[in-house]
C-alpha positions in Angstrom: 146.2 126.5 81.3 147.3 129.3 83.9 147.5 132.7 83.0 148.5 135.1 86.5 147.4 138.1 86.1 150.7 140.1 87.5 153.4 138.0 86.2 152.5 136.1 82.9 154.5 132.7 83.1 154.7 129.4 83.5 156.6 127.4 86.4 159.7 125.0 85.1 158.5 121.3 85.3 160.8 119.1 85.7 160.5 116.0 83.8 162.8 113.0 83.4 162.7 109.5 81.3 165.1 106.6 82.5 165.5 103.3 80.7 165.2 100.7 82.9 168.9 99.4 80.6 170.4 102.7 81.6 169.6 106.3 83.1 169.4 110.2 81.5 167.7 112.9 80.7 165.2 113.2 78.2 166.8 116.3 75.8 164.4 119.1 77.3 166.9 122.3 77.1 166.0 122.6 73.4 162.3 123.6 73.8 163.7 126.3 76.5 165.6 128.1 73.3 162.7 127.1 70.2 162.5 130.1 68.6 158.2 130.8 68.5 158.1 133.4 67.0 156.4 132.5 64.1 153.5 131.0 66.1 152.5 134.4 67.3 149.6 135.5 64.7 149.1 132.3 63.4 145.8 130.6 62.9 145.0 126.7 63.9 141.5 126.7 62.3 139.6 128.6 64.1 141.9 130.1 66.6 144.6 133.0 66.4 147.8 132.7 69.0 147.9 136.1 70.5 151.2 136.0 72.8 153.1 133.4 74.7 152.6 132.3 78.4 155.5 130.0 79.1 157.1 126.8 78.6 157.3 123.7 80.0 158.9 120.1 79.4 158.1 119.6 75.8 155.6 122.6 74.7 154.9 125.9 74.8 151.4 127.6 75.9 149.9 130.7 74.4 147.0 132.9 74.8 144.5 132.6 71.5 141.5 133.9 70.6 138.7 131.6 69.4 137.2 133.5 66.6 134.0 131.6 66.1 133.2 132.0 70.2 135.1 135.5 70.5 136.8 133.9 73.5 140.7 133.5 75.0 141.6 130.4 75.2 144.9 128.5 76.1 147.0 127.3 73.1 150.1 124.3 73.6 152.2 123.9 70.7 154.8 121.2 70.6 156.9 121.8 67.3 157.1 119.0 64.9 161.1 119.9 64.5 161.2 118.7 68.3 158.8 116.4 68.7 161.1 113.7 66.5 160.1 111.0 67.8 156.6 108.6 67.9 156.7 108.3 71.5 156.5 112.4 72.1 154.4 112.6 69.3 152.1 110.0 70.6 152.1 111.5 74.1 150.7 114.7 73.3 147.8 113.5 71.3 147.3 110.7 74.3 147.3 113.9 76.4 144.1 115.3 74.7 142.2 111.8 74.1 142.6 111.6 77.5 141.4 114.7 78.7 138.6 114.8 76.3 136.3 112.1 77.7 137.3 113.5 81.0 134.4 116.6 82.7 134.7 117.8 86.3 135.4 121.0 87.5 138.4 120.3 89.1 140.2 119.4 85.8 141.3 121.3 82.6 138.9 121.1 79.8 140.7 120.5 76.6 138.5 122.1 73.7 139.8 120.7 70.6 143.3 119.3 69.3 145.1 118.5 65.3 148.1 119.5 63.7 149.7 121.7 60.6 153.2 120.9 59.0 154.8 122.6 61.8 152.8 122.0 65.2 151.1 120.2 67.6 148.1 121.6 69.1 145.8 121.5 72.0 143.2 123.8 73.2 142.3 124.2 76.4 140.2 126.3 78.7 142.1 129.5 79.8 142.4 130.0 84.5 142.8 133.6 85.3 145.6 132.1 88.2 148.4 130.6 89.1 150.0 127.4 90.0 150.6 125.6 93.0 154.0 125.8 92.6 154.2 129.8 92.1 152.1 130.2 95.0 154.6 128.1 97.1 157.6 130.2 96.0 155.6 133.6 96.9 155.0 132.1 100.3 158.2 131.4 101.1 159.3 134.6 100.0 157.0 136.7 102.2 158.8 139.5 104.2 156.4 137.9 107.6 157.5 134.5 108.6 153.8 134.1 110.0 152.5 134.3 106.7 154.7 131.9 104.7 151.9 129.0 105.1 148.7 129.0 103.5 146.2 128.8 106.2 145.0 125.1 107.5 141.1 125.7 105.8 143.1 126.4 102.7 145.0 123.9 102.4 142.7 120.9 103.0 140.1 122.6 100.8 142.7 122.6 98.1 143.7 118.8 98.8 140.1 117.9 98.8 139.6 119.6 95.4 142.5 118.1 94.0 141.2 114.4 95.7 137.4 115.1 94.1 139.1 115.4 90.6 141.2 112.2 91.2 138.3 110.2 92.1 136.7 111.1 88.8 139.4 110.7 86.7 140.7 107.0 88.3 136.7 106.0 87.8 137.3 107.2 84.7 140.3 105.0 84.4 143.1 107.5 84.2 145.6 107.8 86.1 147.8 111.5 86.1 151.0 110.0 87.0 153.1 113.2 87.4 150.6 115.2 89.6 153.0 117.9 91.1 152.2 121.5 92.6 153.2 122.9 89.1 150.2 120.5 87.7 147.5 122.2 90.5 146.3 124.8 88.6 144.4 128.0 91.6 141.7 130.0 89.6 141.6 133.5 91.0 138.0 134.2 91.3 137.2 131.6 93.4 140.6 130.0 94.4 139.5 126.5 92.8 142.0 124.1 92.3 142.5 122.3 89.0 144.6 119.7 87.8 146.2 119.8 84.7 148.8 118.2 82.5 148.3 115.3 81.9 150.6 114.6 79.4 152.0 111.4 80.8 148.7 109.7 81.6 147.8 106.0 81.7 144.2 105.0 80.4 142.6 101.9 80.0 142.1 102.5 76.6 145.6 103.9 75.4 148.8 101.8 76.1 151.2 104.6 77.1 154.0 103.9 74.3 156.9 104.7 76.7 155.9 101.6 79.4 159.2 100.3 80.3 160.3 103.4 81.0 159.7 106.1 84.6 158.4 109.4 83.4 157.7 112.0 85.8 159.0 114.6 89.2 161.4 112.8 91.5 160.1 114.1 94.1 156.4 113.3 93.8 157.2 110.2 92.5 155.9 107.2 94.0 158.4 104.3 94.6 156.8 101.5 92.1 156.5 104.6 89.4 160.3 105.3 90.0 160.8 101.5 89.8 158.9 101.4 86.0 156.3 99.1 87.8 153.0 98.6 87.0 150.7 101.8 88.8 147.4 102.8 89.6 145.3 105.6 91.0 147.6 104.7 94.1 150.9 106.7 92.6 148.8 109.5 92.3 147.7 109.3 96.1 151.3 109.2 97.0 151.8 112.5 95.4 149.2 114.5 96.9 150.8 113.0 100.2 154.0 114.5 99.5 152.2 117.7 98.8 150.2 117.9 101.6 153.1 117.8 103.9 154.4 120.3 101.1 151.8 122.2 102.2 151.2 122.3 105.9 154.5 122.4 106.6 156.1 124.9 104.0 158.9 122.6 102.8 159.3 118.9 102.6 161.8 117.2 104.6 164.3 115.9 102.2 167.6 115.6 101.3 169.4 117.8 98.8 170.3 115.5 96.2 169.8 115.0 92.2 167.9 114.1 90.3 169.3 110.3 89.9 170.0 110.3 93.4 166.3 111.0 94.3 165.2 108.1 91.8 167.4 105.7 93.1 166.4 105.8 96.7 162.8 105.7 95.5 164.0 101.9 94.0 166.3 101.2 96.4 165.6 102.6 100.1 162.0 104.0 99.6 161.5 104.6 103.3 164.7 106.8 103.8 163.1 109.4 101.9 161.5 111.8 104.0 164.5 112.6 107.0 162.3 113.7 109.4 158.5 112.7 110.1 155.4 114.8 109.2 155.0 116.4 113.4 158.4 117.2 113.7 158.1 119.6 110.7 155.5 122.1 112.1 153.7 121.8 115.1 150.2 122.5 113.1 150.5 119.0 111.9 148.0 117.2 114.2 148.7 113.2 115.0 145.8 112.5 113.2 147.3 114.8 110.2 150.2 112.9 110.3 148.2 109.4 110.1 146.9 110.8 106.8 150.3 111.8 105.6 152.1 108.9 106.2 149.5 106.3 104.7 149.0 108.3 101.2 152.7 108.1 101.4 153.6 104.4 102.1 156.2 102.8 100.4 154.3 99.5 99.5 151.3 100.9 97.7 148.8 98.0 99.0 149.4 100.4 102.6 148.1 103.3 101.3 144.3 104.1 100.7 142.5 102.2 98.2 140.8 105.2 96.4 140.6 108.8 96.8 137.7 108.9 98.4 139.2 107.1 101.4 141.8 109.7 101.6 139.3 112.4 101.3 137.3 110.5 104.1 140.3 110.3 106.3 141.2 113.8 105.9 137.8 115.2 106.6 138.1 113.3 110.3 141.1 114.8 111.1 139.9 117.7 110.4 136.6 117.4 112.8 
């Protein structure tokens, strides 16, 4: 998990679940207002929660100290008195079986996982940082228009990072499925990128409990994700296309809708989501740029690349 080293918190994600007999949100406002406080000074075996980070969807992350290794580590809790039912109780634990058998450096090592009669836990390595997503916002923030983008090197080092971690994990045979600038983890020593979260991820070797249902970001959803059909390492390409444009040019072009809205034109007119095409955004976005952009981010997912090493390929020749 993050932990910025100015401002100690942890971007809003914004995750939904539809029923393919009827749309609405999944009750996430209640984890906003748990009351933590008795988590603070408690011990999960060998590790004491020291102070809270943030929140997110369905869990809470703290800082904790690993007594055995005198470390910090990152702590998620997901209460027991929220987490009511199996599929949310099966999807954290999935999240650390999956991330257990996974090592590369440009994903989050989970350390260890279990439970008492009040929590959920994870342990996870601990990125001096921030997220994509906090980034963005300072970005677009910044006082000198000139500066509001990261630079070109930056940004396709970043992608690249992000692709390298991909390829490992889909040969791995997980796919992230909600892979979102808030999920892209930037270590400040080194400005690595890491993926994290993996909270809704599908493995070979775990049926995800809640298929028949979309989980994710409407925006960085793919079209057959947003549809509840069957995916593969391929949703996840179409997200890191959507960032990528994110990216180069400071802000998608996209409609201001909701939520539902966004889902429904994902099923229904796929190709009417983007109102404008990836040049017309920022002139720093080459032709051969947009080529990239707008095959990672075909509708029909048998026209985008096969792998992530393709798209890692094709972005390294636009950028010779």
């Amino acid at each position: 998990m993050v932990l910025e080293q100015d401002d100690v918190h942890l971007s809003r994600c914004f995750d939904i679940v539809w029923g393919l007999s009827g749309w609405g949100y999944l009750a996430l406002s209640k984890n906003r207002s748990f009351d933590y406080t008795n988590a603070v000074g408690r011990e999960f075996g060998n590790y004491v929660v020291v102070r809270e980070l943030g929140r997110g969807a369905m869990a809470a992350v703290f800082v904790a100290y690993q007594k055995t290794l005198k470390r910090q580590v990152a702590i998620k809790l997901l209460p027991k008195a929220l987490a009511t039912t199996r599929i949310a109780q099966q999807q954290f634990r999935d999240e650390a079986e999956t991330i257990a058998v996974l090592d590369h450096p440009n994903l989050i090592t989970i350390f260890d996982s279990g439970e008492d009669d009040d929590y959920f836990f994870q342990v996870m390595q601990l990125i001096e940082g921030q997220d994509l997503a906090q980034l963005l916002k300072k970005l677009r923030l910044h006082p000198v228009p000139s500066r509001r983008l990261l630079p070109m090197d930056h940004v396709l080092r970043l992608i690249n990072e992000v692709l390298s971690g991909l390829s490992y994990a889909h040969d791995s045979g997980v796919v992230h499925q909600d892979l979102k600038p808030a999920n892209i983890l930037i270590e400040n020593r080194n400005g690595r990128a890491l993926i994290a979260d993996f909270g809704i991820a599908k493995a070979k070797q775990a049926e995800y409990l809640a298929r028949g249902l979309v989980v994710g970001t409407p925006t960085y959803l793919s079209p057959e994700q947003a549809a509840a059909k069957d995916t593969d390492g391929r949703t996840d390409l179409y997200a890191v296309g959507v960032m990528l444009l994110e990216l180069l040019a400071g802000k998608l072009p996209i409609r201001i809708e909701n939520a539902n809205e966004t889902v429904a034109r994902k099923i229904r007119q796929p190709e009417s989501f983007f109102i404008s095409t990836p040049s017309d955004c920022h002139p720093r976005i080459t032709p051969m740029l947009e080529t990239v952009i707008l095959r990672a981010t075909q509708t029909d997912p048998v026209r985008r690349y096969p792998n992530a090493q393709s798209f890692a390929n094709s972005l390294a020749e636009a950028q010779a």
